[in-house]
N, C-alpha and C positions, 0 to 999 in steps of 0.2 A: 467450495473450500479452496479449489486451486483458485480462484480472484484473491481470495483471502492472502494465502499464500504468495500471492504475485505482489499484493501491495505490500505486504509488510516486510519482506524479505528481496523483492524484485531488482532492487537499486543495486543488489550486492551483482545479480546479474547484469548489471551496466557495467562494472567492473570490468567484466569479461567480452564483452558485446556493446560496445557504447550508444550504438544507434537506437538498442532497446530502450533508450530513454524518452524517444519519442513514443511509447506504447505508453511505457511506465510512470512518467510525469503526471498526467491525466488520470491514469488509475491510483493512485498513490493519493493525489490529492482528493480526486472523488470520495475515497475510502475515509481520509484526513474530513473533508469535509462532513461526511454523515457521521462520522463518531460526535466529533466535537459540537456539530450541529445538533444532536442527540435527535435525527431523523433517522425513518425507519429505510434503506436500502428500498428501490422499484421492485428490485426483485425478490424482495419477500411476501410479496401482496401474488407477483405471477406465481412463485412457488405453490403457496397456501391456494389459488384459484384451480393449478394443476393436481394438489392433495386432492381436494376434496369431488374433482373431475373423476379422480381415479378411486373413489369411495373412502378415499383416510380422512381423516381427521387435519384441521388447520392447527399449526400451532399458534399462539397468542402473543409471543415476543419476538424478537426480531433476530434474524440468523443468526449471530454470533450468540447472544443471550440460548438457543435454541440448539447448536449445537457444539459449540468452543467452550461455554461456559461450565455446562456438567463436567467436560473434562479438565477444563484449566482451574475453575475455581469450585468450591463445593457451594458457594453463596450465587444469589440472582446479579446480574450486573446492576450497580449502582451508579447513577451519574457519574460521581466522580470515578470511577473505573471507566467510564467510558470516556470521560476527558483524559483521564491517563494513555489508556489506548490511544485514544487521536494524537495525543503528543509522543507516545513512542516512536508510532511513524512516523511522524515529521521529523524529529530526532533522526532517526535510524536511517531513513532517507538523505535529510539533511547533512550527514557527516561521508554518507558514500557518498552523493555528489559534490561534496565540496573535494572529498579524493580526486572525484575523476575532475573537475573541475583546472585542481591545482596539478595535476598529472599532466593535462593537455595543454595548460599555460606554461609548462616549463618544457615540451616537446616544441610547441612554437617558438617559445623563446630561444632554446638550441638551435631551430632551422633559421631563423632568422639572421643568429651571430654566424652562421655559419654562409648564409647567403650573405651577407654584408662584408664577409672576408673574401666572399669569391674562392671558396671548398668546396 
């Protein structure tokens, strides 16, 4: 749940902490990636191998479908809900990095004017 939470929300944490972008890029598009790719995450195969290790029961769909969905939606995820999901993130991502993006090109561009004045 907290990966979950790190991708989908994580970018807002670059805001605060920009370096976390290096953690976050990667996890965000990984996440990006297996939605819109409608692939099942690695580690719902080790989860479900750990279930049944420990005498439970495997679930049959794939983490988010298994435990986001009974709370967020009352329906099974459907394709296009999963193509949505991957493009929130990207979205959502996509608008705080272009924040921090245009944040830090206008902090260069101040020290710049301000080195070219000899300030």
């Amino acid at each position: 749940m907290a990966f979950v939470a790190f991708v989908v929300l994580g970018g807002v944490l670059v805001l605060r902490w920009p370096r976390l972008a290096w953690v976050h890029v990667p996890a965000a598009a990984w996440g990006a990636f297996i939605a819109l790719g409608g692939w099942i995450c690695p580690l719902t195969p080790l989860e479900n191998r750990l279930r049944v290790l420990a005498g439970d029961t495997p679930y049959t769909t794939g983490f988010l479908e298994h435990y986001l969905l009974p709370i967020l939606y009352p329906v099974a995820m459907t394709r296009n809900l999963q193509i949505a999901t991957g493009l929130f993130v990207v979205a959502l991502n996509g608008l705080v990095y272009w924040r921090v993006l245009r944040d830090r090109a206008s902090r260069w561009h101040t020290v710049g004017r301000r080195n070219a004045h000899g300030r």
